[in-house]
GUSE-146978 format. One line per 5 residues: their letters; for each residue x, y, z of C-alpha. Coordinates in steps of 0.2 Angstrom, whole numbers, plus 2048, in hexadecimal, padded with zeros to 3 digits. Layout:
% residues N
a) X/Y/Z  ...
END
This chain:
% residues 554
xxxxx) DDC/3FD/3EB  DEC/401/3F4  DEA/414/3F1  DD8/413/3F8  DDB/40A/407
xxxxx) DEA/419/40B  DDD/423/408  DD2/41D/413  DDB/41A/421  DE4/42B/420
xxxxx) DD2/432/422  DCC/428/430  DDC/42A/43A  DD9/43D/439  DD0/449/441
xxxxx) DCD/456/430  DC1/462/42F  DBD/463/41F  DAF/471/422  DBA/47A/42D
xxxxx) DC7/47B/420  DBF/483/414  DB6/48E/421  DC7/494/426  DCD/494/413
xxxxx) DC0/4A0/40D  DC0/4AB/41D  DD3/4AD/41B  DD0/4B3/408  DC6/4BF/40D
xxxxx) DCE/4C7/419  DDE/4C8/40F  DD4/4D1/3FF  DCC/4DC/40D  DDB/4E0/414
xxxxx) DEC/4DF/40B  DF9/4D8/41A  E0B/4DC/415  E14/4D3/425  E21/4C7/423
xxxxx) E24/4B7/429  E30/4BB/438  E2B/4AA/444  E31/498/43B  E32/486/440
xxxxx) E44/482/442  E4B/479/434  E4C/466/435  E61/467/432  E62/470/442
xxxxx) E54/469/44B  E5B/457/44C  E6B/45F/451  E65/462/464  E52/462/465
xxxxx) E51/469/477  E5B/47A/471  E4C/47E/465  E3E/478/46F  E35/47F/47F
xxxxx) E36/476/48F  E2F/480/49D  E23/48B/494  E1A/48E/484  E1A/49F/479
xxxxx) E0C/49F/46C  E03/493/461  E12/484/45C  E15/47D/46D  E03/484/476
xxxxx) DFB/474/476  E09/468/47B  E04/45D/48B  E17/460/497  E14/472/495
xxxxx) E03/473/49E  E09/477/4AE  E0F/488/4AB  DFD/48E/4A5  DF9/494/4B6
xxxxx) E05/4A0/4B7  E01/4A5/4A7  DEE/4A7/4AD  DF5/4B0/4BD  DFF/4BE/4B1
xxxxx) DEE/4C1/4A8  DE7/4C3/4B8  DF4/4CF/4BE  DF4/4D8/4AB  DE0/4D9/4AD
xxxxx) DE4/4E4/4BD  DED/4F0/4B5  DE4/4F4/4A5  DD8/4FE/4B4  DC5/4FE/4AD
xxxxx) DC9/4F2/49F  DC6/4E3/4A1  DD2/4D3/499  DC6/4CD/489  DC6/4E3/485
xxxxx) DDA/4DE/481  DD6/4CD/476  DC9/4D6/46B  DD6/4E2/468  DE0/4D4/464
xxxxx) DD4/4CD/458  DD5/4DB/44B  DE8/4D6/44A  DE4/4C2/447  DE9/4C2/434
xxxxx) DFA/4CF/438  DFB/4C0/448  DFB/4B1/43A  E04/4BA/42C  E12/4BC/43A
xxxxx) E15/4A7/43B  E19/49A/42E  E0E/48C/433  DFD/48C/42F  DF5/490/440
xxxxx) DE4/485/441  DDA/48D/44E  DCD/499/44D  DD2/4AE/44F  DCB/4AE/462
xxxxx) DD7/4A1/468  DE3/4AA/461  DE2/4B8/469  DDC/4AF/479  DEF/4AA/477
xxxxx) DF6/4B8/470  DF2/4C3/47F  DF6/4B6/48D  E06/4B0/488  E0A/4C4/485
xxxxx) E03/4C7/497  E0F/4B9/49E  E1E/4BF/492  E1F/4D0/498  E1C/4CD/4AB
xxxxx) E2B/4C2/4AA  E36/4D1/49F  E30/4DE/4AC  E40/4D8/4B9  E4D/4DE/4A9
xxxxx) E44/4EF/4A7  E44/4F0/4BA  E5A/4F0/4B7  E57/4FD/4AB  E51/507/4BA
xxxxx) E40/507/4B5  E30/509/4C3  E25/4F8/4C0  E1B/4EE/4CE  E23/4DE/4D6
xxxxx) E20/4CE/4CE  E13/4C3/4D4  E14/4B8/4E2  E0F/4A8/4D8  E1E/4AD/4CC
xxxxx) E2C/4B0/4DA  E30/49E/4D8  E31/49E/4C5  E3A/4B1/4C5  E4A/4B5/4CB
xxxxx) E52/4C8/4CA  E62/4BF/4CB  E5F/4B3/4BF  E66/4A6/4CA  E58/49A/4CA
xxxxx) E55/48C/4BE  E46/48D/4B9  E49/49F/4B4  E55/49B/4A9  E4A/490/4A1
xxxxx) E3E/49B/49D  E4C/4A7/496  E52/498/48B  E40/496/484  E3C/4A8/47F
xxxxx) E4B/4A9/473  E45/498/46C  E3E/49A/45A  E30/491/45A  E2C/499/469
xxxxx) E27/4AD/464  E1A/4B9/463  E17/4C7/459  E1F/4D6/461  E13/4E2/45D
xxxxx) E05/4D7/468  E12/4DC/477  E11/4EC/472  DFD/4EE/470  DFB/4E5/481
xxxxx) E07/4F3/489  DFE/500/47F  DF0/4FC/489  DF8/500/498  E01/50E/495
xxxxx) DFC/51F/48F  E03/51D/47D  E0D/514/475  E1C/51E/474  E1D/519/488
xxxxx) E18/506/485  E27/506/478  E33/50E/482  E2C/501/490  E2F/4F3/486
xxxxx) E40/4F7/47F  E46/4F9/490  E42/4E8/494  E47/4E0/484  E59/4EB/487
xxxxx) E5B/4E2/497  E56/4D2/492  E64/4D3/483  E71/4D7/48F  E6B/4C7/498
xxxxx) E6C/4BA/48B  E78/4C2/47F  E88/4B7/47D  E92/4C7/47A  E9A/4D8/486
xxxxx) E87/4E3/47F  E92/4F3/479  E91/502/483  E89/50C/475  E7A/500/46F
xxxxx) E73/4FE/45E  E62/50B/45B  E54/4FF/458  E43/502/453  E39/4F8/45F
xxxxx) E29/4F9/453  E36/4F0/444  E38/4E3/450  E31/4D0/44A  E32/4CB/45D
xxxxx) E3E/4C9/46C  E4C/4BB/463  E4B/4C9/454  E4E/4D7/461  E5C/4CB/468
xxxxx) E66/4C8/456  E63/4DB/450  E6C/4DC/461  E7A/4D2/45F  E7D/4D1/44B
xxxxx) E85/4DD/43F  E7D/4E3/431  E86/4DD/420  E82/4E6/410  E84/4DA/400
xxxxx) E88/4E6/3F6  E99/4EE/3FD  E9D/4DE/409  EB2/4DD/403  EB2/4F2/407
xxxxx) EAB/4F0/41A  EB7/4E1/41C  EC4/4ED/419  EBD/4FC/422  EBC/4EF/430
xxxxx) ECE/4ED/42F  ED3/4FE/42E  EC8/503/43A  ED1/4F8/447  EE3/4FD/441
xxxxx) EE0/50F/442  ED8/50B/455  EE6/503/458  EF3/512/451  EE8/51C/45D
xxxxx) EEA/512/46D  EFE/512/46B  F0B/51E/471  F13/527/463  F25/51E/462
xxxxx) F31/524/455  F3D/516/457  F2F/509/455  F2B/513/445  F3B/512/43E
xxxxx) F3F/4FF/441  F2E/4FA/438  F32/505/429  F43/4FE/42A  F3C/4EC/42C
xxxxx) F2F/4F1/41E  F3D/4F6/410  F47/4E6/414  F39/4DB/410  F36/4E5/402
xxxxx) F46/4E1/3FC  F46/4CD/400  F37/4CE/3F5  F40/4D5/3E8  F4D/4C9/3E9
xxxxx) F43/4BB/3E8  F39/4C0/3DA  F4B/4C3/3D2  F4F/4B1/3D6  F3F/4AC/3CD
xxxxx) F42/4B7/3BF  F4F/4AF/3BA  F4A/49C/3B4  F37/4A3/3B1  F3F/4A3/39D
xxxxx) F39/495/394  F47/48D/38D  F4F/48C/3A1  F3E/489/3A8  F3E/479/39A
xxxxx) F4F/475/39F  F4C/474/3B1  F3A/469/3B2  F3F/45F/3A3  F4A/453/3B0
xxxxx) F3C/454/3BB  F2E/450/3B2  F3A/442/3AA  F3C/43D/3BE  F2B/43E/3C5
xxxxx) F24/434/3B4  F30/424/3BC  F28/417/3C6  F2E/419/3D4  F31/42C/3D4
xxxxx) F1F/42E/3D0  F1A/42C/3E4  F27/439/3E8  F21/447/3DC  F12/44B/3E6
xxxxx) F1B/44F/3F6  F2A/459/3EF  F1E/464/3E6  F14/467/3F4  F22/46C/3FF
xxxxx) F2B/476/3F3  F20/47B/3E6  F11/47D/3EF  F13/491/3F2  F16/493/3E0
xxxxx) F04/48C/3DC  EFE/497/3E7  F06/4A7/3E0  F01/4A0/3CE  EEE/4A2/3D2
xxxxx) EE6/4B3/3CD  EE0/4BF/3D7  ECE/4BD/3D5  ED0/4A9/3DB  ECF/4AD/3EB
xxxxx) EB9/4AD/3EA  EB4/4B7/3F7  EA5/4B9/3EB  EA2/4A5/3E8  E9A/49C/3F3
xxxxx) EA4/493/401  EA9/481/3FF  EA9/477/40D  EBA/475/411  EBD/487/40F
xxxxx) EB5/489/421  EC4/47B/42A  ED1/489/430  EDD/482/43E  EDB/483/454
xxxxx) EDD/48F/460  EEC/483/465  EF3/481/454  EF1/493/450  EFA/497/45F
xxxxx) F0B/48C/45D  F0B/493/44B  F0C/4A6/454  EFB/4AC/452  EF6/4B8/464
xxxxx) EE3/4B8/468  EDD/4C8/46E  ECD/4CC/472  EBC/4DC/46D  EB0/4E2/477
xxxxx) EA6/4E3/46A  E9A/4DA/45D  E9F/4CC/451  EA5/4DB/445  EB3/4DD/44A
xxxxx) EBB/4CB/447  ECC/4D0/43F  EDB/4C9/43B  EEA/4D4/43B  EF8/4CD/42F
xxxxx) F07/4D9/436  F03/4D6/447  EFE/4C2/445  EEF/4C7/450  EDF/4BE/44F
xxxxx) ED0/4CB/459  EBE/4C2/45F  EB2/4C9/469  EAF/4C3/47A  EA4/4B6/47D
xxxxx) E9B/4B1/48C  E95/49F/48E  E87/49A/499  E79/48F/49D  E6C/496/490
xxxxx) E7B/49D/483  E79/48D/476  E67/48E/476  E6A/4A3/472  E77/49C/464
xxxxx) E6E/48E/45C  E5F/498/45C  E67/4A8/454  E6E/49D/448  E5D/496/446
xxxxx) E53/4A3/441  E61/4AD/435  E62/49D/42A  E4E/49E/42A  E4B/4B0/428
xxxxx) E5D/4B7/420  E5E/4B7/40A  E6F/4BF/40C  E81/4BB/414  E7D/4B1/424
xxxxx) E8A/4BA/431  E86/4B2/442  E86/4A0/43A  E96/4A4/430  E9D/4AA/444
xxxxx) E98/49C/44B  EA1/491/43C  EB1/49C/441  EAD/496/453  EAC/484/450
xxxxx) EBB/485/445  EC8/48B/44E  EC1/482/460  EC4/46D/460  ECA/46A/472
xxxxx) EC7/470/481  EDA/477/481  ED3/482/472  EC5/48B/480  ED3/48C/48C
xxxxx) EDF/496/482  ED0/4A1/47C  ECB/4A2/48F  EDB/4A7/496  EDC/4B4/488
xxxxx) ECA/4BC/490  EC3/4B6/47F  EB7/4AB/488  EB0/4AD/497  EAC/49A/49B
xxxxx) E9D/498/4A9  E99/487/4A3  E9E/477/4AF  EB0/475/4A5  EB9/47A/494
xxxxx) EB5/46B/48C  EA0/46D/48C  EA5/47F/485  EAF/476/477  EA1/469/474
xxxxx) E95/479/474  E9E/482/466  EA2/470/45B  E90/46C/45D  E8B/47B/455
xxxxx) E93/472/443  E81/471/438  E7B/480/42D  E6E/481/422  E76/48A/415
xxxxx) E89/48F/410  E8A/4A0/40F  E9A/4AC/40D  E9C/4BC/418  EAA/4C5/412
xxxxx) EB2/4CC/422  EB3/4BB/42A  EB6/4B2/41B  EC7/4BE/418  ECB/4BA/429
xxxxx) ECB/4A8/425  ED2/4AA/416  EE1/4B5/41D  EE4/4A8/42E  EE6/49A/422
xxxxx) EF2/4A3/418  EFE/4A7/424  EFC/497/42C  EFF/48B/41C  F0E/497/419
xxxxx) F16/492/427  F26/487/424  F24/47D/435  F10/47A/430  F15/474/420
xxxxx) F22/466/424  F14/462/431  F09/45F/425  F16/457/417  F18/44B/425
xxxxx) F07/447/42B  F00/446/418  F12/43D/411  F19/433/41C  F0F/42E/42B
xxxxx) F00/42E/422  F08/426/413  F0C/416/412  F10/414/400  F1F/421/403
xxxxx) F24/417/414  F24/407/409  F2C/40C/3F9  F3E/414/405  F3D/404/40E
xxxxx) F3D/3FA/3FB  F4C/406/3F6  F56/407/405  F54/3F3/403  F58/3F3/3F2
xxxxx) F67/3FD/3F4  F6C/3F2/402  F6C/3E2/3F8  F74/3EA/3E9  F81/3EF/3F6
xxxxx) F81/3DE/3FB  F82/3D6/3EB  F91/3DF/3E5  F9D/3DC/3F3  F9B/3CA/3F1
xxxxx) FA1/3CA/3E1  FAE/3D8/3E2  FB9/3D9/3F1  FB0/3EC/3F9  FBF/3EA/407
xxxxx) FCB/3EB/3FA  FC3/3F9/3EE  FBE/403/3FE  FCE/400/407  FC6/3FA/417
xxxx) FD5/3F0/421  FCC/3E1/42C  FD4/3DD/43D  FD7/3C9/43C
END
């Protein structure tokens, strides 16, 4: 009764067209065994983890790019522009007229449907009905960045001057920049293309069109210094602008040979830097000097070692100490003596192979200390004009390399969304997620931005450091853990040298043993008062002045 009165209810308060449906079923069928589509997926609904993290980074608020967010109410009024843009494209396409271009773009409605994840449930003309005008709004506002390139294109409309801004300085310009790198927000790049096909002569010119403007746009969103000599991309493998935007900004990463480009990184940078610096024979000699010494405490240590690794002096040594650790009151002390003196030993003990850069990452292998911590334990900051691949840490030098960063207005709508779509579209290591881990790790307090930003590491356009610090330490959900060799050894290597240090370790003895402890706190007071007593106890019956020779003035 129960189940028949759900069922019931859920079919009044619904507006299902059953008839509809499997009009739409059996059309979709059929034009999929006519037709075999092989197009990705490449346009996703934001994952829920990330969604509820900051809902306004991952949806639109000014104005609406294909089908998810078309029919919201709020975003109603920027449909007159959009209308005015089709107007204006309608004008150039010369003696076509506007419907000419959405019946072209009806022949692509099931490549249009393959491209998105949610089932689109509207007919193939309203598709493309919204297909060409959102495209005709789209690239009249992308014309201003081609027009930096240098590139000859008419002025923007006059109903748009308020919206559009050459110098970006207007808000709601920025807004419509945050909401075309928006996820949800995308259309197919190859509808961009055919409407510009249309224009132009052929489409070589409509694609060299169109990566002009997508160029400039990059260079307007992107977080990071856009290199001098940027990455060759074929606009017609492009899913859409965010993807045009991470193939941008992100490295490539081969599974197969990730520890190699780690180290290639690495030696890359070193022999960079050998390049960059004068030749100095003196500074040659003191680090081949400095080189065979350490070589030689090494060897004396190991010596050291050598000598009660035997297992009748190794015996004799731990048996008074495990005899001593087993007591009840010693029993407290063992763990904090083996930590500070043993603790290095452990760690020389494990194999090789421990270290996992092929496992999967646990969750407290991401913690890895601040930019303030780092700092007092001697670790220089130095900056890349570069992309994320050149994250290095170099041990002789004690130098940690980032790229430079600039943070704006619309950058954590550009990072959240990245992040976004590689979690949703990635199978492989996930490098711009395990960056911005890196990023959230080794930034807690504003006085972590600072250092970063007077190193030129940071290039803070926000209010004040501390909404660049809550920027970056917002950014802590991800949808999956992944491992990314080159970062990860850079982790890996940071906390190495950090936990190594002696002034680090009696930090933490003292943080985990005695002010966070009070067990230990409480079992000295017990002895020191125990001692006391006894102390107490045996000059009342024996004479201590006497036995210790202590004269008393009377």
């Amino acid at each position: 009764m129960c189940t028949l009165q759900a069922t019931t209810s859920s079919t009044s308060n619904s507006n299902f067209d059953e008839l509809r449906w499997v009009i739409n079923i059996r059309r979709s069928l059929d034009e999929e065994l006519e037709e075999e589509i092989d197009v990705p997926v490449c346009i996703f609904n934001v994952p829920k983890t990330l969604m509820s993290t900051d809902p306004e980074s991952y949806t639109p608020q000014l104005v609406a790019l294909g089908p998810y967010h078309y029919w919201r109410p709020e975003l109603y009024e920027m449909e007159r522009y959009k209308l005015a843009a089709a107007k204006r494209t309608q004008k150039l396409l010369q003696c076509l007229k506007f419907h000419t271009l959405v019946d072209q773009l009806v022949k692509f409605e099931p490549r249009i449907r393959a491209s998105y994840h949610k089932y689109l449930d509207f007919n193939g003309e309203t598709l493309a009905w919204m297909m060409a005008i959102d495209a005709s709004f789209l690239l009249e506002f992308l014309q201003i960045y081609a027009l930096k390139e240098g590139k000859s294109l008419s002025r923007v409309s006059s109903r748009m001057s308020h919206l559009v801004d050459y110098a970006g300085r207007k808000s709601a310009h920025n807004s419509i920049l945050r909401d075309i790198v928006m996820l949800e927000n995308q259309i197919p790049l190859f509808v961009l293309r055919k409407v510009l096909e249309v224009q132009y002569s052929s489409l070589e010119s409509a694609d060299d069109m169109l990566l002009s403007m997508l160029r400039g746009l990059c260079q307007e969103l992107s977080p990071y210094k856009m290199i001098e000599n940027l990455p060759k991309i074929d606009i017609s493998k492009c899913a859409h602008v965010l993807d045009f935007l991470y193939d941008m900004i992100v490295p490539k990463v081969a599974e197969p040979c990730e520890t190699n480009e780690a180290e290639d990184h690495k030696e890359a940078l070193e022999h960079k830097e050998g390049d960059s610096a004068d030749p100095n024979y003196v500074k040659q000699l003191l680090s081949k000097v400095w080189n065979l010494l350490s070589k030689i405490r090494r060897g004396l240590l190991r010596l050291i070692k050598a000598v009660p690794l035997s297992r009748r002096l190794r015996f004799m040594l731990k048996l008074p100490w495990k005899i001593l650790s087993n007591l009840p009151g010693f029993s407290i002390l063992k763990q904090p003596i083996e930590y500070l003196f043993f603790s290095q030993d452990k760690e020389e003990e494990k194999p090789e192979n421990s270290s996992g850069l092929n496992k999967p990452p646990l969750a407290e292998e991401i913690a890895i200390p601040s930019v303030a911590d780092l700092s007092k334990s001697g670790v220089r900051f130095l900056t890349t004009n570069d992309s994320i691949s050149t994250i290095i840490f170099d041990v002789k030098t004690v130098t940690l390399y980032l790229p430079t960063v600039n943070l704006d207005i619309n950058t954590e709508v550009v990072l959240r969304n990245l992040v976004a779509y590689e979690a949703s579209k990635t199978s492989g290591p996930l490098v711009f997620t395990r960056y911005t881990e890196l990023m959230n790790g080794i930034i807690d307090t504003e006085e972590d931005v600072k250092l970063l930003r007077e190193r030129g590491i940071i290039l803070n356009h926000l209010k004040c450091d501390e909404e660049a610090a809550e920027l970056w330490n917002g950014m802590s959900k991800s949808i999956r853990l992944t491992k990314v060799p080159f970062i990860d050894k850079v982790i890996e290597d940071i906390n190495r040298y950090h936990n190594c240090r002696w002034n680090v370790k009696a930090r933490n003895f003292f943080k985990q043993y005695v002010y966070g402890s009070w067990k230990f706190l409480t079992l000295l007071a017990a002895i020191m008062l125990l001692i006391l007593m006894t102390f107490q106890a045996f000059c009342s019956v024996y004479s201590c002045f006497r036995i210790l020779r202590i004269q008393t003035s009377e």
